[in-house]
C-alpha positions, 0 to 999 in steps of 0.5 A: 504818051502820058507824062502827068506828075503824080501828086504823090510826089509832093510827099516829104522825101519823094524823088521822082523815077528816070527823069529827063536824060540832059544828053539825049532829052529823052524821059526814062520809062517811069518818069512822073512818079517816084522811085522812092520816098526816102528809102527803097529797101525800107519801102519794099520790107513795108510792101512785104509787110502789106503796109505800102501801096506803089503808085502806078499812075504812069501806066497807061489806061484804056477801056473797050465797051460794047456787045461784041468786046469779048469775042473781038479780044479773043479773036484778036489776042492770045488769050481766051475772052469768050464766056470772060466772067465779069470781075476775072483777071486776065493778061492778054497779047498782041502778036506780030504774024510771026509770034513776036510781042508787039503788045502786052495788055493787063485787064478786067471785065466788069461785064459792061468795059474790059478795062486795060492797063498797059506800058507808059506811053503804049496805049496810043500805039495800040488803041491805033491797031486796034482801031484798024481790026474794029471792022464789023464789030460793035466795040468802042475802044478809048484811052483813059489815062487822064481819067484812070490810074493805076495804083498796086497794093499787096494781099487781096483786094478788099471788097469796097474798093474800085474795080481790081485786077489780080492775075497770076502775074500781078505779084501777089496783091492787086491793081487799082484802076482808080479816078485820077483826081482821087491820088492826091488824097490816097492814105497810108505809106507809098513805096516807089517803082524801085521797090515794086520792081525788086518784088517783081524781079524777085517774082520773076514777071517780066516786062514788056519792053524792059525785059523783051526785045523786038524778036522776043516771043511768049515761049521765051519769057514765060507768057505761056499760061499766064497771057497765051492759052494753049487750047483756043483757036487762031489768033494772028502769031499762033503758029510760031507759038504752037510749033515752039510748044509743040517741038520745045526748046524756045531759043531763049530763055529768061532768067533771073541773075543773083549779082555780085553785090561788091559792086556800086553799080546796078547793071542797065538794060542792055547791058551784055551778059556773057559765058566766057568771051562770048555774049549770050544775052542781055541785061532786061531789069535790075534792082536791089532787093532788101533780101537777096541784094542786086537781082536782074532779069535777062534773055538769054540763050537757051543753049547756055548751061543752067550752071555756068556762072554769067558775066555782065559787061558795059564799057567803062564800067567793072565787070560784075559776076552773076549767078543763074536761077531758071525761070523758063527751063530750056527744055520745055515743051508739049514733048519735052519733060521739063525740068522745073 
């Protein structure tokens, strides 16, 4: 796993993202570069504005090259690869033979490399399956991180930039896959993770790991469109997709909570989300949006009422109270009318 410091946090009032954890000596997910640069709701109303870039440089980065890339991805994954024109956007999975998310890929084609970007400290774990599915193919996988990072801008990407990504769920702007050595001279105001991850709460884009489990699948989390297409052929996972889509009803659901903002504290993942004395779900994300105030995503049951207020509970913290918004209606489905 990478865990370089960005230089963008030599910048006055950078203070770095989950750093080490003393008690369990584990780094936080997006140690290496800054949660902030002074303050967070200032940072996300210049994002708004189109006058900030985040740094992404934490994300992990890798390229596949060679003749045969496009049809192995579409083999492989979740998304349609064949005929993938050269400067187009895509999100893509990797499923375990049950449908399960074991891997989320952000990437683009510049007609030559399928260029990637993926969760810190993922990319080790997945250029290694992928390794093993290379067979007869003429792909070459790398992992690219000390070379390449990631840095997000808002509105649409100029044209004398590097290669972009700009998919349905990268928030409205674009993704840098830019040299390394190039951040420390990046110009203009940087906001940090903590106001990139309010925008995206906000726009209700899951995150692997974060917003996930081990028995998440695409249907629950809103994947379907955006990284699985319904009409290619076999990919390994397609069955439990297609029969979920096919029947409806995901047995859980994402969605975005409106928290009770009279508390001090945001809610961490996995924190227990309840109806009543019951647990329902858990806490994925949360973050403080300069507009709507204390947001999170969960997962929750896809039994639980749209309506029901929520309650977020962890020991030796108050209870906070939470207020539902659909993401994934509870009725979806290829025979089931939805509802959003």
């Amino acid at each position: 796993m990478s865990r370089m410091r960005s230089p963008l946090l030599d910048r006055p009032g950078a203070v770095e993202a989950a750093g080490r954890d003393e008690l369990s000596n584990e780094v936080g997910l997006d140690a290496g570069v800054a949660a902030h640069y002074g303050s967070d709701l200032r940072e996300q109303r210049a994002l708004v504005a189109g006058k900030a870039f985040v740094d992404l440089s934490h994300r992990d980065v890798v390229t596949i090259t060679g003749p045969d890339r496009l049809t192995w991805l579409h083999a492989i994954t979740s998304q349609y690869f064949e005929g993938l024109k050269p400067g187009t956007s895509t999100t893509a999975l990797l499923l375990s033979p049950t449908g399960h998310i074991e891997h989320v890929m952000y990437g683009i084609d510049d007609g030559v490399t399928f260029w990637l970007h993926t969760e810190p400290g993922a990319a080790a774990a997945l250029v290694e399956w992928l390794q093993k599915m290379v067979f007869m193919s003429r792909v070459e996988i790398a992992e690219v991180t000390d070379e390449y990072a990631i840095v997000w801008r808002p509105g649409a990407a100029s044209t004398d930039e590097h290669l972009t990504r700009s998919g349905a769920d990268s928030l409205g702007g674009h993704e840098v896959f830019l040299p390394r050595a190039e951040l420390a001279g990046l110009e203009g105001a940087a906001a940090g993770i903590w106001a990139y991850e309010a925008l995206r709460i906000e726009a209700g884009a899951p995150r692997f790991g974060l917003d996930t489990d081990e028995r998440a699948i695409p249907n629950e989390v809103g994947w379907l469109g955006v990284g699985v297409h319904l009409d290619k052929g076999c990919y390994r996972g397609q069955e439990t997709v297609a029969r979920v889509h096919n029947l409806g009803r995901p047995p859980r659901r994402l969605v975005r909570l409106l928290l009770d903002g009279s508390v001090d504290h945001l809610p961490a993942h996995g924190y227990a989300v309840r109806l009543g004395e019951k647990q329902v779900g858990f806490i994925g994300s949360a973050a403080r949006h300069h507009e709507l105030g204390p947001i999170a995503l969960a997962l929750v049951k896809r039994n639980v009422d749209a309506d029901a207020g929520l309650e977020v509970v962890a020991e030796d913290q108050p209870t906070v109270t939470a207020t539902q918004e659909l993401l994934v209606d509870p009725e979806v489905g290829l025979h089931v009318r939805s509802r959003l």
